[in-house]
C-alpha positions in Angstrom: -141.5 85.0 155.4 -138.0 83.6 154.8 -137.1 81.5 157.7 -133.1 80.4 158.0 -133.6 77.6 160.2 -129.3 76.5 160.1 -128.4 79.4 161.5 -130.8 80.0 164.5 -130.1 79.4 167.7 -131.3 76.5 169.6 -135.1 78.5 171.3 -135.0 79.9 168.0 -135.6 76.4 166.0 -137.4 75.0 168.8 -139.9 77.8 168.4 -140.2 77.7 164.7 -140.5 73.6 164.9 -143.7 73.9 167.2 -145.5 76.5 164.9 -144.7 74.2 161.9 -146.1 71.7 163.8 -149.3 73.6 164.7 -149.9 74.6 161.2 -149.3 70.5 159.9 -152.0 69.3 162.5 -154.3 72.4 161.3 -154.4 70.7 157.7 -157.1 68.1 157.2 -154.6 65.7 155.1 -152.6 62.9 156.0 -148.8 62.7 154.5 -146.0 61.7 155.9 -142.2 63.8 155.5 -139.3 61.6 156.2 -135.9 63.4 156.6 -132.8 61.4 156.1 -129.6 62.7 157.8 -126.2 62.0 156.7 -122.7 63.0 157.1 -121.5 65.6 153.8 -118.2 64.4 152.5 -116.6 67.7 152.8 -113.8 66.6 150.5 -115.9 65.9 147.8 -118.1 69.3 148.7 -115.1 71.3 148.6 -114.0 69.8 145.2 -117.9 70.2 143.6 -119.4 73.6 145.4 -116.8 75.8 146.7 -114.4 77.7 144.5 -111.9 76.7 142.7 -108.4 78.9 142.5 -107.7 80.2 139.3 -104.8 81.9 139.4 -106.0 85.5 138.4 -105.8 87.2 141.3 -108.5 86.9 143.2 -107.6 83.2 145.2 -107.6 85.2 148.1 -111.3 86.3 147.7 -112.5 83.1 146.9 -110.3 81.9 149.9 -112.4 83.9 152.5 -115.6 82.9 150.6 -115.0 79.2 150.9 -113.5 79.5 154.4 -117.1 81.2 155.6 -119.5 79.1 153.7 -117.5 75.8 155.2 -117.7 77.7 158.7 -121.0 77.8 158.7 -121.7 74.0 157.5 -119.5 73.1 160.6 -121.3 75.6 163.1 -124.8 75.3 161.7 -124.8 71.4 160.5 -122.0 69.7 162.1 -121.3 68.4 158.2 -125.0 66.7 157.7 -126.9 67.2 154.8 -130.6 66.2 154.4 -131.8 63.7 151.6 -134.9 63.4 150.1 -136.7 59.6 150.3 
């Protein structure tokens, strides 16, 4: 099952949190999962990920593309990415 956890609502990650949970205290193991939050330099993410204009065209369409996928960063993540440790 493919879970898009960003874009639930609120019950909806609540709900999917506890039944991760269940299934982590079902597993005889110990380990340990550290999530570090931090705040995205959007600058620097619009420069590296989103599109660049090229001139050809099609800015426009790459316009609306960038203009969603940063829409949903600021709706869904408030501009925090999660690192590794």
């Amino acid at each position: 099952m493919d879970i898009n956890y960003v874009t639930a609502g609120a019950e909806e990650q609540m709900r999917i949190l506890k039944q991760y949970c269940k299934t982590v205290n079902a597993i005889d193991v110990y380990f340990l999962i550290t999530i570090f939050n931090r705040n995205k330099n959007m600058q620097d993410f619009r420069e590296h990920v989103l599109f660049q204009e090229k001139g050809d065209g099609f800015n426009w369409l790459r316009g609306s593309y960038n203009q969603i996928i940063e829409k949903r960063i600021v709706d869904g993540r408030q501009g925090i990415e999660q690192e590794n440790c």
